[in-house]
C-alpha positions, 0 to 999 in steps of 0.5 A: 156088593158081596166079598167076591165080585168085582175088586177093582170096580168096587176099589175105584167106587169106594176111593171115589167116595173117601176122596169125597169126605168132608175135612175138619182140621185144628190145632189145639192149645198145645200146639198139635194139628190133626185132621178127620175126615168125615163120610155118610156110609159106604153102599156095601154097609147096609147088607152086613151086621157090622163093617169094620176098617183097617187103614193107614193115614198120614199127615204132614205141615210145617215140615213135621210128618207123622203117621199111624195105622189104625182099626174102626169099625161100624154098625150098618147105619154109621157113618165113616169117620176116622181121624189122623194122628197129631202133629206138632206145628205150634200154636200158630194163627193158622196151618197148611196140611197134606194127608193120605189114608190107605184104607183096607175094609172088612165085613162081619162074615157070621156071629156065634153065641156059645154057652160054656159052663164056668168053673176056674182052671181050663174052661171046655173049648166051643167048636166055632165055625170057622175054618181059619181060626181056632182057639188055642185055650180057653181059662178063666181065674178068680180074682180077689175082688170075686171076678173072673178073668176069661183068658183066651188066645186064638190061632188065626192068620196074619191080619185078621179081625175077629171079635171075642167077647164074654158075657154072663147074660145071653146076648139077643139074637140080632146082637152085633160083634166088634173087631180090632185088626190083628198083625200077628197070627195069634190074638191073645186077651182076657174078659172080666166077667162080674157078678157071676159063680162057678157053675153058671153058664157063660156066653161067647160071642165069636164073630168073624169078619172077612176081608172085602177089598183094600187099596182105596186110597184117598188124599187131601188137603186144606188149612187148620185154624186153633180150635175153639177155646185152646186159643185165638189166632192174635194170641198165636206167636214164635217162641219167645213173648214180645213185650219187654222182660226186665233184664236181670243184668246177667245174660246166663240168668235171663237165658236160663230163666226164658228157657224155662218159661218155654218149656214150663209153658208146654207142660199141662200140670202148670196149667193146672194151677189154674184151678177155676178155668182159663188157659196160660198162653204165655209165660216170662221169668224173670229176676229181680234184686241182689245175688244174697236177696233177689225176686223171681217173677212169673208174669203170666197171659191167662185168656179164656177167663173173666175174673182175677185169679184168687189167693188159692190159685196164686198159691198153687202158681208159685209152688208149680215154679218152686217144683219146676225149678227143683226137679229140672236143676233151675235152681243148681243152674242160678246157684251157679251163676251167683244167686243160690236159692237160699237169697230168694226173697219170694216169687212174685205173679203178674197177671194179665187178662187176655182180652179180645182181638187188641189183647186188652189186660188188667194185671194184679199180682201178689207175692209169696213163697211156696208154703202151703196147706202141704208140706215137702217130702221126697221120693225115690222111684226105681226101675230094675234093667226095663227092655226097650226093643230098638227095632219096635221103635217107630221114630226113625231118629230116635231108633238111629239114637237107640242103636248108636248109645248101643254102640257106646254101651258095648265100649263101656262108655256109659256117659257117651250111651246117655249123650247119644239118647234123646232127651230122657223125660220122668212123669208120675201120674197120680191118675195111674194109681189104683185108688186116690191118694188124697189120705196122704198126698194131694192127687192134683199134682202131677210131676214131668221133668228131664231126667239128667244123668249129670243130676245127683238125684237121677242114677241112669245105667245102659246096658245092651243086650241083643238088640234090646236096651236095657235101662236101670235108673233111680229117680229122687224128686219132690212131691207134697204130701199132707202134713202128719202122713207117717213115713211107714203108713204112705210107704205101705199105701203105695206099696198096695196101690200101684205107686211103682206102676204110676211112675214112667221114664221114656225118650218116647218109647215103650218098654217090653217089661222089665225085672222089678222096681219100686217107689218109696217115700224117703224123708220131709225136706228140711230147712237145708234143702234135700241135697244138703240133707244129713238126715241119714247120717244122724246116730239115730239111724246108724245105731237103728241100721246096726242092731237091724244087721245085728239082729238078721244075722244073729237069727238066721243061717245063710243070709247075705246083706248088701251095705251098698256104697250111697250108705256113706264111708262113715256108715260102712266103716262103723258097720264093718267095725261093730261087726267085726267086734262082733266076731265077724271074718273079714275078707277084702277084695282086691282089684285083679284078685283071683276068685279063690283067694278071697273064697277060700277064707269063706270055706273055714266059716262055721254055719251060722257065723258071719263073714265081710266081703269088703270091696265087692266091686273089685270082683270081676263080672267073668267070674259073677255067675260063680260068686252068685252061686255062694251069695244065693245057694252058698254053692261053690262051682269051678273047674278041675283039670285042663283040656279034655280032662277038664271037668266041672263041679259043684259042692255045697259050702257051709251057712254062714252069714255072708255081709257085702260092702260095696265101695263103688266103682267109676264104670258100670258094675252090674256085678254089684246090682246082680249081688243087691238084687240077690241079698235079703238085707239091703242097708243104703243111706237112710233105709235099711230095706228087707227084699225076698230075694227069691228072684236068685238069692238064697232061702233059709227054709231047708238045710240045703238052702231050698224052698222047695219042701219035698223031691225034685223031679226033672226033664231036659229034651234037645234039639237035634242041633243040641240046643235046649227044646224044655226043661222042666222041674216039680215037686209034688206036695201031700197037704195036711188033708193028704191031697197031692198038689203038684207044683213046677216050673219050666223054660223052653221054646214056644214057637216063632223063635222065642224061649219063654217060661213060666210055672204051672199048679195040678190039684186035681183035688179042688179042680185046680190045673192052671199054667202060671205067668211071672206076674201070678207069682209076684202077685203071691209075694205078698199074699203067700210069700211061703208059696211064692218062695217055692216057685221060685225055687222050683224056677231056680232049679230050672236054670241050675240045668240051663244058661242063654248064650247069644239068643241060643238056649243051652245045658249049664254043666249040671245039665250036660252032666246029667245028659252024659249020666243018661247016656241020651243026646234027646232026652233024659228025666228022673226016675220019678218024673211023670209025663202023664201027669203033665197032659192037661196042664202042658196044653195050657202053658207057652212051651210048644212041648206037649205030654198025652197021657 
């Protein structure tokens, strides 16, 4: 049947043949229940290349509901077979369902192969034959490894499915496309392209499918058993085990320790202890003994296995308890009822075969503490303010969750915001490292557990932001790691393979991005155990961390460093000393002062001297973006005059050094968080850790304190309503060959209500013309910190002209300054900027602003 005929008949033809599908239904060994239905192919499918499907499906039991919308698609001699999302019921002997499917189907229309010559920079656009969709650009970029990355996104309509694909051979004339279903007007992506050099052809193959018909529905229902091997239905049970538990004579000790049984039962790394097969179904803790010398034991049902667990495995058991029991605050809550951590005589496994209908067992044990082949060190993972757009969120409860911590946040109750929040779970998957860490680490190991902001170990700060929410945390926990790793080599590994990417701290959402973070190996544990750790309070590294402050600043101008309040009294107070000793000024904030009043001693420091702000929690947010401009560009802004006289300045200050010292505040203070990110030296408990600061911190290349080696031209155009359509900023650059490499920045409007940004390259010379994202510039960072830091300038520059109020992109002072000095409500640029020379690369960035030549 063609795309065309009769709708309805064919509607009603094909809901009669997907009501006939078969079913297959399953719970599997954590408990989840999913369903797929099963169909020969639809009639249509024989006369296209390719046929795909866009379809909504549903599944409820036991109460739970869950829903997705997802895409297949087929070739002409497949058959149907789509599957519903999983839904939690528990390991149940067996389960009723109900589920619906609203499916949509599509057909492949025709196929093009395009031949396009490769080269990096802006790749020549094939015109493709359809009449709907066309693409926007076309780039390719080399990688590290010799591959190239084609980038392309396509202008299309809402709900279409389009296939895309590059290849460096010419596919054959029969070949087929597949497709995924789009929601939005735009399909962006990227093809990576191996083996292949600049010059040789490239192919694309385009295939668009059109639309057929929709609306054919389908329900079904039915009962799921547990899936062959995940467990049998005797074994299936409620959530506590039915034989008896020795009774530690404490009801908080029994209740917390079956509390963890439960859900240390849910959690697959436990499992994976189990190393030579067999599945745990159930779990019981218990204690045994006196408060000064107790036992704990795991008495564990491992079915689907034959033989006894070995010595090994047993090994890996305990320490699988050991780190439960560390990262999800077990041991602080048994502490609390009398039986501290340091009185454990051992953890001991009782070991029960489940055999057979009757459950039949032989038990062996064994006793042992966590040592091993690896030691114990700890770790600190962090994320810098990550977004989570409520309104993205797909799970209703969770989204009135999000929007009432919202509501908490922006009454400055932070403990109110995090009560308000599902549970908070952290997992680092060594599987989402770039390489195996075996060289430092065990890989096997896997780490979940709830974040508590009540935990010492996990900082957790909200903030909230025009429907967005804001998460910064820290996350201090314990992993193995081989004996003998050195503490800089481990940090470097993980540095260059991803070890920030691997960590993820969710209430089951996902994130739109966020400004930073980063993991970092801290110290081995030691005999007291890391909370009661004084390691960083050792002479040895007050000594190393003073002569490393002393050091920066006897060697640089205009440099800041941040002495952050988890540096300790002791450490702060001897810092400030010995620097004052030094010939250091020091200034201390009050509460309530006056931005001038602690300035205004700064203004008498010579270049290169050295001044404390000590207490810089004291300084009020209102008056941040100000102090900002001393702590990065060592610029001091204010206002003049009062009313319609009242007008704006900015005037450069001296170099000199400026060290802060944070004591901490009871509320949130993302005025402290903003000056650490902005500082080149950060100096905390036990690090003294050195950051680019290129984000909005100061540079030390030219007098002036900019990166950036030669003129600034600029651009702002306006809106007619005032706001802010583009600003833009380059410089151009003569290399030592006496090219001319122009390299800039810009932040504008780019359609559909979003402001965004980004930076751009033209070196027409080497055939260079690229549109630059964030992540190519914090690639640089460590592959050419020089030119990354004048990027970032450049980008800095860009936002001296700017500021966002509310969502609304408007001129900073600076900006309507030089508006005003233009005499021009639209459009004002330098005298050398050059819009012509921005025509090939402003089709290439985000911004809906373009120049022609």
């Amino acid at each position: 049947m063609e795309p065309g005929a009769n709708l309805n008949a064919l509607r009603e033809q094909l809901s009669e043949w997907l009501a006939g599908a078969e079913q297959e239904a399953s719970i599997d060994s954590d408990g989840d229940m999913s369903f797929r239905i099963n169909q020969t192919k639809p009639d249509f499918a024989s006369g296209y290349r390719a046929w795909s499907t866009k379809y909504d499906i549903t599944v409820s039991s036991e109460g739970k509901s869950e829903e997705q919308t997802d895409t297949a698609c087929f070739s002409p001699d497949d058959d149907f077979s789509v599957g519903s999302p999983y839904c939690r019921v528990g390991r149940l002997a067996s389960a009723q369902y109900q589920g619906t499917i609203n499916a949509s189907f599509f057909v492949l229309k025709n196929v093009e192969v395009h031949a396009i010559e490769l080269k990096e920079g802006q790749l020549q656009i094939p015109k493709i034959g359809s009449n709907k969709i066309s693409i926007s650009s076309l780039t390719a970029r080399k990688d590290d490894d010799g591959s190239f990355g084609v980038e392309y996104e396509l202008s299309a309509y809402p709900g279409h499915i389009v296939s895309f694909e590059f290849s460096s051979e010419k596919p054959e004339d029969d070949a087929s496309a597949w497709g995924r279903f789009e929601e939005e007007p735009t399909q962006t992506g990227t093809s990576w392209l191996w083996d292949v050099k600049p010059g040789q052809k490239i192919y694309l193959t385009f295939g668009e499918f059109e639309p057929l018909v929709d609306g054919v529905q389908a329900s079904f229902s039915g009962e799921a058993r547990p899936s062959e091997g995940s467990y049998e239905s005797h074994e299936a049970s409620d959530s506590s085990w039915s034989d008896d538990v020795p009774s530690s004579g404490n009801e908080e000790v029994d209740t917390i320790l079956q509390a963890a049984a439960e859900r240390m039962l849910e959690l697959d790394w436990f499992e994976d202890s189990i190393t030579n097969g067999g599945s745990i179904q159930k779990l019981a803790l218990f204690l045994t003994g006196e408060p000064d010398e107790f036992t704990i034991t795991a008495r564990m049902g491992v079915a689907d296995r034959q033989d006894e667990l070995d010595e090994d495995e047993l090994q890996e058991t305990r320490s699988a308890i050991d780190t439960y029991f560390d990262l999800n605050d077990v041991k602080v809550q048994l502490s609390s009822q009398g039986y501290d951590w340091s009185g454990l005589a051992g953890i001991e496994c009782e070991i029960s075969l489940l055999e057979g209908e009757n459950g039949g067992s032989r038990g062996f044990g064994g006793q042992g503490s966590d040592s091993g082949d690896g030691v114990t060190g700890y770790f600190e993972w962090h994320m810098f303010r990550g977004s989570v757009n409520i309104d993205d969120m797909e799970d209703e409860d969770e989204r009135d969750a999000a929007e009432q911590a919202a509501v908490f946040v922006e009454q400055g109750d932070q403990e109110g915001a995090l009560q308000a929040l599902p549970a908070l779970w952290f997992e680092y998957n060594m599987d989402n490292l770039d390489s195996s860490p075996d060289e430092f680490m065990p890989s096997s190991q896997q780490v979940y557990f709830e974040a508590n902001y009540a935990n010492p170990d996990h900082d957790i700060v909200l903030d909230y932001e025009d429907g967005t929410l804001i998460v910064t945390a820290t996350i201090r926990f314990p992993m193995q790691v081989n004996p003998g790793v050195d503490e800089d080599e481990i940090n470097d590994w993980l540095s260059e393979n991803g070890g920030y990417a691997a960590g993820f701290l969710s209430a089951n959402w996902s994130y739109n991005g966020d400004e930073g973070g980063h993991f970092v190996f801290r110290e081995f544990a030691d005999e007291e155990g890391y909370e009661e750790s004084s390691s960083f309070e050792t002479a040895d590294f007050r000594s190393e961390a003073l002569q490393i402050v002393r050091d920066t600043l006897a060697s640089s101008n205009g440099v800041t460093v941040f002495i952050a309040e988890e540096a300790g009294q002791d450490l702060l107070d001897e810092l400030v000393q010995e620097l004052i000793s030094d010939g250091a000024l020091c200034v201390t904030v009050d509460a309530g002062q006056s931005m001038m009043d602690y300035v205004a001693p700064l203004l008498e420091v010579e270049d290169g001297h050295t001044a404390i702000l000590n207490g810089v929690q004291n300084i009020s947010e209102e008056v941040i973006d100000d102090f900002l401009r001393i702590v990065c560009d060592r610029v001091l802004v204010g206002t003049i005059g009062e009313g319609d006289a009242a007008r704006s300045f900015e005037t450069a200050i001296p170099q000199f050094n400026l060290v802060l010292v944070d004591h901490g505040s009871d509320d949130l203070n993302f005025g402290t968080l903003r000056m650490r990110q902005a500082s080149q030296l950060v100096v905390t408990d036990d690090q003294v850790l050195t950051l680019d600061g290129s984000s909005d911190g100061a540079s030390q290349d030219d007098d002036d304190g900019s990166a950036i080696p030669g003129e600034v031209e600029q651009y702002i155009r306006l809106n007619d309503d005032g706001t802010v359509s583009a600003v833009i900023v380059y410089t151009a650059i003569e290399d030592d060959s006496g090219n001319v490499v122009i390299r800039g920045a810009y932040y504008g409007y780019c359609g559909g209500g979003v402001n965004d940004g980004g930076y751009f390259v033209i070196d027409h010379e080497n055939g260079d013309v690229r549109a630059l994202e964030y992540s190519d510039i914090d690639e640089l960072e460590s592959d050419d910190p020089e030119l990354a830091r004048i990027y970032n300038s450049l980008m800095q520059e860009v936002w001296k002209l700017l500021s966002e109020d509310d969502g609304e992109l408007k001129l900073s002072a600076e900006g309507e300054n030089l508006m005003a000095e233009a005499d021009d409500t639209e459009c004002c640029m330098t005298s050398g900027f050059d819009g012509d020379a921005l025509d090939e690369v402003s089709q290439l960035w985000h911004m809906t602003l373009h120049f022609e030549s």
